[in-house]
C-alpha positions as CSV (number, residue, x, y, z in Angstrom):
1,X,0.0,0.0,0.0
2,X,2.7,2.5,1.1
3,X,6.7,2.5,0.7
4,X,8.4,0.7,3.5
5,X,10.9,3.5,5.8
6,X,14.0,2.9,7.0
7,X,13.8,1.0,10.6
8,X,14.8,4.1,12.2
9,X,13.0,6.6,10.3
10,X,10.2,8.9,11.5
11,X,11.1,8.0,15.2
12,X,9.3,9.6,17.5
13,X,11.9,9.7,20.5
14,X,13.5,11.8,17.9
15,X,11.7,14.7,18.1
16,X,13.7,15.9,21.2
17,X,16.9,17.4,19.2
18,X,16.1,20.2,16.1
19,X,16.4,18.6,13.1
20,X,17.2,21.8,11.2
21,X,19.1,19.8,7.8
22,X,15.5,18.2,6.8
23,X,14.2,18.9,3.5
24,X,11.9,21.4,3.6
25,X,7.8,21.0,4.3
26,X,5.4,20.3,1.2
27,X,4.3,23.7,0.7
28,X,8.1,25.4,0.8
29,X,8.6,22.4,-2.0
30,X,6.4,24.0,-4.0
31,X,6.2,27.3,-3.6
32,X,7.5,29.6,-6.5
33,X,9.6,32.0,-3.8
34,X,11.4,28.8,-2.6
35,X,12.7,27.8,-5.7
36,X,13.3,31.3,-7.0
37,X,16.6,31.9,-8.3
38,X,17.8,34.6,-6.1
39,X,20.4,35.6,-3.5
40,X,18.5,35.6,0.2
41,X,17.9,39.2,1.5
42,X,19.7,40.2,4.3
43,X,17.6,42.2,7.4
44,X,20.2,45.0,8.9
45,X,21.3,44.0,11.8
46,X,21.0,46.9,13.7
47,X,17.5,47.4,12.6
48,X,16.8,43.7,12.8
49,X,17.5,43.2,16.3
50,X,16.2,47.1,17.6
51,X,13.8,47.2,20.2
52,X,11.8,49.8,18.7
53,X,11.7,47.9,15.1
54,X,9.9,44.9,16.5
55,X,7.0,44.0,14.6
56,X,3.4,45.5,16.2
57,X,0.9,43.0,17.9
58,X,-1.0,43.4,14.9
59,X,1.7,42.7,13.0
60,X,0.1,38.8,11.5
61,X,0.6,38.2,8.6
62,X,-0.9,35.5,6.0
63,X,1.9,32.7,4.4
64,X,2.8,33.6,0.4
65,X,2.9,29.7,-0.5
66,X,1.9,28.2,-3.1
67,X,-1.9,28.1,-3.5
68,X,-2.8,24.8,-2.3
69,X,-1.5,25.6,1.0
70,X,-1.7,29.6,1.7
71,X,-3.0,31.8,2.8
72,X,-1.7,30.0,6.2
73,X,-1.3,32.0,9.3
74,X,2.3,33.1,10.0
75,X,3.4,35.6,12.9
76,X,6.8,37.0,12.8
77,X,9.1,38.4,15.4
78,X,10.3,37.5,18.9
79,X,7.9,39.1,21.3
80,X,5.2,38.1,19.3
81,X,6.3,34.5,18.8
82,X,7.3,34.3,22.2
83,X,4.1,35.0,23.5
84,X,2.3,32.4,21.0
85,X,4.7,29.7,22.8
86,X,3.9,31.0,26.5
87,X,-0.2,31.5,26.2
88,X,-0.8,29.2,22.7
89,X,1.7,26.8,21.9
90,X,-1.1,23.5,20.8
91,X,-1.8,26.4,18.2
92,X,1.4,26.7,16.9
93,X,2.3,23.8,13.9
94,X,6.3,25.0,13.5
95,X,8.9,27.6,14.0
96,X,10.7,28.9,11.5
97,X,14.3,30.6,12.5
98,X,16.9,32.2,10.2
99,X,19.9,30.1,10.0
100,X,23.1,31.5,11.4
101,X,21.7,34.4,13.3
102,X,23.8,34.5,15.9
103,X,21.4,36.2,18.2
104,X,20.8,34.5,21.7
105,X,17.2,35.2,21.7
106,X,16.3,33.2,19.0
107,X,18.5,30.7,20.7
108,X,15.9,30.8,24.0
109,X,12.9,31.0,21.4
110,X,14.2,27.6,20.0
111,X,14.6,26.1,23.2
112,X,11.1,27.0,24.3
113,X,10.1,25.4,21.2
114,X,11.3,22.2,21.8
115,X,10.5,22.4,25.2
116,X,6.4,22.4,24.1
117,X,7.5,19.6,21.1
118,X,7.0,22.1,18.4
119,X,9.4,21.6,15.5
120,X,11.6,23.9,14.6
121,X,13.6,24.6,11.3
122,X,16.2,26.9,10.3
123,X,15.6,28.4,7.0
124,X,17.3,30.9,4.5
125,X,16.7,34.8,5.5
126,X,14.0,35.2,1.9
127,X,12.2,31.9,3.1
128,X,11.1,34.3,6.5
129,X,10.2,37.1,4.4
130,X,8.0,34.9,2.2
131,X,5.5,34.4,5.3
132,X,6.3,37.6,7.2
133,X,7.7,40.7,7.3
134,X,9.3,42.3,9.5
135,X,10.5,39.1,11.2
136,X,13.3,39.4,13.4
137,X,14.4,36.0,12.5
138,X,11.7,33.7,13.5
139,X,8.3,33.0,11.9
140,X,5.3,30.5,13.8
141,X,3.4,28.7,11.3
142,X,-0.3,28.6,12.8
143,X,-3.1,25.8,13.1
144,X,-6.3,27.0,12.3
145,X,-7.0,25.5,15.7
146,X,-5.5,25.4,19.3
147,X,-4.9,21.4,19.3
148,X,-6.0,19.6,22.3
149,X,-3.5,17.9,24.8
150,X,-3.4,14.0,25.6
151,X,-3.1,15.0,29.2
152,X,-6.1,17.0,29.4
153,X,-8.3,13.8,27.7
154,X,-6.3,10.3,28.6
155,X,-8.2,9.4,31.2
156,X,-11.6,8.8,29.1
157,X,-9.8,6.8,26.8
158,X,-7.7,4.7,29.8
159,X,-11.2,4.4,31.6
160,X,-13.2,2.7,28.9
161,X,-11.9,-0.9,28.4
162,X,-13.3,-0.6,32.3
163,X,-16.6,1.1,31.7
164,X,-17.2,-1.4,28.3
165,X,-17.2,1.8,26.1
166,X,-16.5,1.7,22.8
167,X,-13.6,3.8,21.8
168,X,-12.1,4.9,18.1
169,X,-8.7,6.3,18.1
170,X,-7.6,7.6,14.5
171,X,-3.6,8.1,14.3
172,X,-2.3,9.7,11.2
173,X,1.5,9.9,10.5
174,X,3.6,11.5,7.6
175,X,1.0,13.0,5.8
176,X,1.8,16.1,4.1
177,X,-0.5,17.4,1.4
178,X,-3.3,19.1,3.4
179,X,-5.8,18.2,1.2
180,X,-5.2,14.2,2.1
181,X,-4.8,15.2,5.4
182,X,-8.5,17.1,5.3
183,X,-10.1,13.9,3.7
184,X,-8.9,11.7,6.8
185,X,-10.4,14.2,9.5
186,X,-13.9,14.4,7.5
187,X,-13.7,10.7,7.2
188,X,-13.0,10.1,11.0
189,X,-15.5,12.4,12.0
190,X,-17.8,10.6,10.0
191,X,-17.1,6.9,10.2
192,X,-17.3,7.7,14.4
193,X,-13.9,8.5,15.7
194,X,-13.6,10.1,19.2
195,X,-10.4,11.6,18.8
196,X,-7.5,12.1,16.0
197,X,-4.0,12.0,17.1
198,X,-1.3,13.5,14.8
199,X,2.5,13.6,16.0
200,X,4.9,17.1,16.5
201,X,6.7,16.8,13.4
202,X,6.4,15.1,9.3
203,X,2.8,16.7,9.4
204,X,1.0,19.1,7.4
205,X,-0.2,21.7,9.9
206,X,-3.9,22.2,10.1
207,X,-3.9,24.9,7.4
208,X,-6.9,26.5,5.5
209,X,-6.5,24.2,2.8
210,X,-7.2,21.0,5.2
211,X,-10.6,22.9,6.8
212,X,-11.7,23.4,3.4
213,X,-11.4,19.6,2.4
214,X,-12.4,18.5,5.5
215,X,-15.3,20.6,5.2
216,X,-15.9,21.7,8.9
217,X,-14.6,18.4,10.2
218,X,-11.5,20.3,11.7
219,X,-13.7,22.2,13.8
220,X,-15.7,19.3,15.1
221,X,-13.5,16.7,15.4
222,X,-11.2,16.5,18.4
223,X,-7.6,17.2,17.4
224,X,-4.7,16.0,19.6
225,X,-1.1,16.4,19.3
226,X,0.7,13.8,22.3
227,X,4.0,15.0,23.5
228,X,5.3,11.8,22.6
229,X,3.2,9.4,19.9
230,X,5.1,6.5,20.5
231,X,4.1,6.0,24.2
232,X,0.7,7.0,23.9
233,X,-0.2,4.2,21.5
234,X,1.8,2.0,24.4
235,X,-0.1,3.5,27.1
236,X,-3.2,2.8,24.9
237,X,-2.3,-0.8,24.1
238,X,-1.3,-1.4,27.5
239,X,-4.7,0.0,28.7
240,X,-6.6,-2.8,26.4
241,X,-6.9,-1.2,23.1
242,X,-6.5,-3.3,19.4
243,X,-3.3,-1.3,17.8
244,X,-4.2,-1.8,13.9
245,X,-2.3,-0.8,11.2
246,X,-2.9,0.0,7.7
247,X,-0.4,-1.4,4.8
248,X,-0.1,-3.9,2.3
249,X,2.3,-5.8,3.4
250,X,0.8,-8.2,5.7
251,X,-1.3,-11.4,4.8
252,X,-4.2,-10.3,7.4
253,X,-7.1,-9.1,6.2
254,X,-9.4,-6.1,6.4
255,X,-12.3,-8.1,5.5
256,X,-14.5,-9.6,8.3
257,X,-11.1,-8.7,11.0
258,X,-13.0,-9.7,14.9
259,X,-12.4,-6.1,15.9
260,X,-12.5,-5.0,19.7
261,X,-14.5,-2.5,21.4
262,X,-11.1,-0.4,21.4
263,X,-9.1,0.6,18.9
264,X,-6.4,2.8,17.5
265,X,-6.6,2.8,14.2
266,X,-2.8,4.1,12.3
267,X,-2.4,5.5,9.0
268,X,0.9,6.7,7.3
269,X,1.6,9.1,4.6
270,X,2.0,9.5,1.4
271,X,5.3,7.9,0.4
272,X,6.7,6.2,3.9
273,X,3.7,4.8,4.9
274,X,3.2,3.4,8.0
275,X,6.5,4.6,10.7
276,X,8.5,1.7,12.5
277,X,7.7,2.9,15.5
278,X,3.9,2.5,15.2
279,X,4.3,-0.9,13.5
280,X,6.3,-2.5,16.3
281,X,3.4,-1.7,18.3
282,X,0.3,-2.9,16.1
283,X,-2.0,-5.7,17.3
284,X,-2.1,-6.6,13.7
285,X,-1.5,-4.9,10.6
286,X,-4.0,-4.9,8.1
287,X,-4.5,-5.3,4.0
288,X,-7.3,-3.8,2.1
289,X,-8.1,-5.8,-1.1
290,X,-7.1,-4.4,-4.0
291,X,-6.3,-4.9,-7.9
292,X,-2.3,-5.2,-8.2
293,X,-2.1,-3.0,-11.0
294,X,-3.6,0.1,-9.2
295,X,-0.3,-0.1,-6.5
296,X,-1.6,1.5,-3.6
297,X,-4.2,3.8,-2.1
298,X,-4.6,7.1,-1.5
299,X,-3.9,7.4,2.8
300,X,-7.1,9.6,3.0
301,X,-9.1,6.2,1.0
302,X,-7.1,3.7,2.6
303,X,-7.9,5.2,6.5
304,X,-11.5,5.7,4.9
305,X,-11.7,2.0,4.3
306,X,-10.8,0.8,7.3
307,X,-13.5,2.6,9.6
308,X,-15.7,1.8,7.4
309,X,-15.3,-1.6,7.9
310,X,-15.4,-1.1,11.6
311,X,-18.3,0.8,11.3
312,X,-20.4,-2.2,9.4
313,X,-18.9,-4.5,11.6
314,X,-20.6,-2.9,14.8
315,X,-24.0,-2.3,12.9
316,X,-26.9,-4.0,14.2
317,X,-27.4,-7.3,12.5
């Protein structure tokens, strides 16, 4: 169904150190001003870094990517970032810092960043400017919605092998268009899941672009974003819960699977598919039939598949 990843790849203990040589995200990959074939332009310094320079509260301003992605929320500069991370940090998707800026407050900003497992990049000086300017050195990228933390809901979920409730957990990795990324929320939200976890980093942010395909699903739909993925799918198997994954390499079956009253249901993305890390875990991993010829499915029609046929399984006969 999906290309196999490296045993190590996509880990999710990794997310603790900056990993500032990635490739860029999907939308940088497309946009027009990051392949533009220019020289970066520099800030000056001294008006850079000024006090009095520093960008106004009001000073938000909308993502120039390409058009599948923007116009995506973007605030610029280090009070104003800084205060995202202290009062709003489930609402930030990623921080963007200048490379080599040699100024210690960006160095504290990044830390704070990571301390909240926000991923952070360093990017070229005209990759800033393409989302917001002034800057200062350091853009947020912006959810269109604070995401919820697995602190503030666990216990529902750890209580209901106990109370004989039926619980859906949708976990969606690597996916980076935002229009696949909408399908899978409208498709949880309809098919009956309670809650859809999506990890700090190799994600498309909730942008514009993924409420629009979801159509309102994003807004109804509880969004969660675990400090750590890979132990909360432990602490949910651990609690009772069927781990099932999604991929075509297995021999077991969608079709007429005995499926619990619990489940986490895990979907990759696009071209790694289904992360090591999740798979170790899985209860079973699962094939969908298909015709050979047509390769795989679409992550958004594969995950739609597979609560679906949880869905019929749990009708009333």
């Amino acid at each position: 169904m999906w290309k196999k990843q490296p045993f190590n790849a996509g880990r999710e203990n990794n997310e603790e150190e900056p990993s500032f040589s990635e490739r860029p995200s999907f939308s940088e990959r497309r946009s027009p001003r990051y392949n533009r074939d220019r020289g970066p332009r520099h800030f000056d310094r001294d008006r850079d870094f000024n006090r009095d320079s520093r960008p106004r509260p009001n000073q938000v301003n909308v993502a120039l990517g390409d058009a599948e992605s923007a116009p995506q929320t973007a605030v610029g500069g280090i009070r104003e970032v800084t205060e995202l991370l202290t009062n709003s940090p489930m609402k930030v998707h990623r921080v963007l810092f200048r490379h080599n800026s040699g100024n210690p407050k960006l160095y504290t900003l990044q830390k704070m960043a990571k301390k909240n497992r926000i991923h952070v990049q360093q990017v070229e000086a005209r990759i800033l400017d393409s989302y917001a300017v002034p800057n200062q050195g350091v853009v947020a990228l912006c959810n269109e919605k604070e995401l919820l933390k697995w602190d503030d809901v666990k216990s529902e979920f750890f209580a209901a092998k106990e109370k004989g409730e039926r619980k859906l957990v949708v976990v969606a990795t690597n996916i980076e268009d935002p229009r696949n990324l909408g399908a899978c929320i409208r498709s949880s939200l309809g098919l009956g899941a309670d809650i859809f976890l999506m990890p700090s980093k190799g994600m498309c942010g909730l942008t514009p672009t993924v409420t629009r395909a979801s159509t309102g699903a994003v807004d109804k739909l509880r969004i969660c974003r675990p400090d750590n993925l890979e132990a909360t799918i432990g602490e949910l198997k651990q609690a009772g819960y069927q781990v099932l994954g999604l991929d075509a390499a297995t021999e077991v079956s969608l079709v007429d699977y005995k499926f619990g009253d619990q489940i986490v249901l895990a979907v990759g993305g696009e071209d790694v598919g289904l992360p090591p890390f999740i798979g170790k875990q899985c209860t079973d991993i699962l094939r969908i039939p298909m015709n050979p010829e047509a390769q795989s499915y679409n992550a958004s029609v594969a995950l739609s598949l597979g609560l679906y046929e949880i869905a019929r399984t749990r009708m009333p006969k």
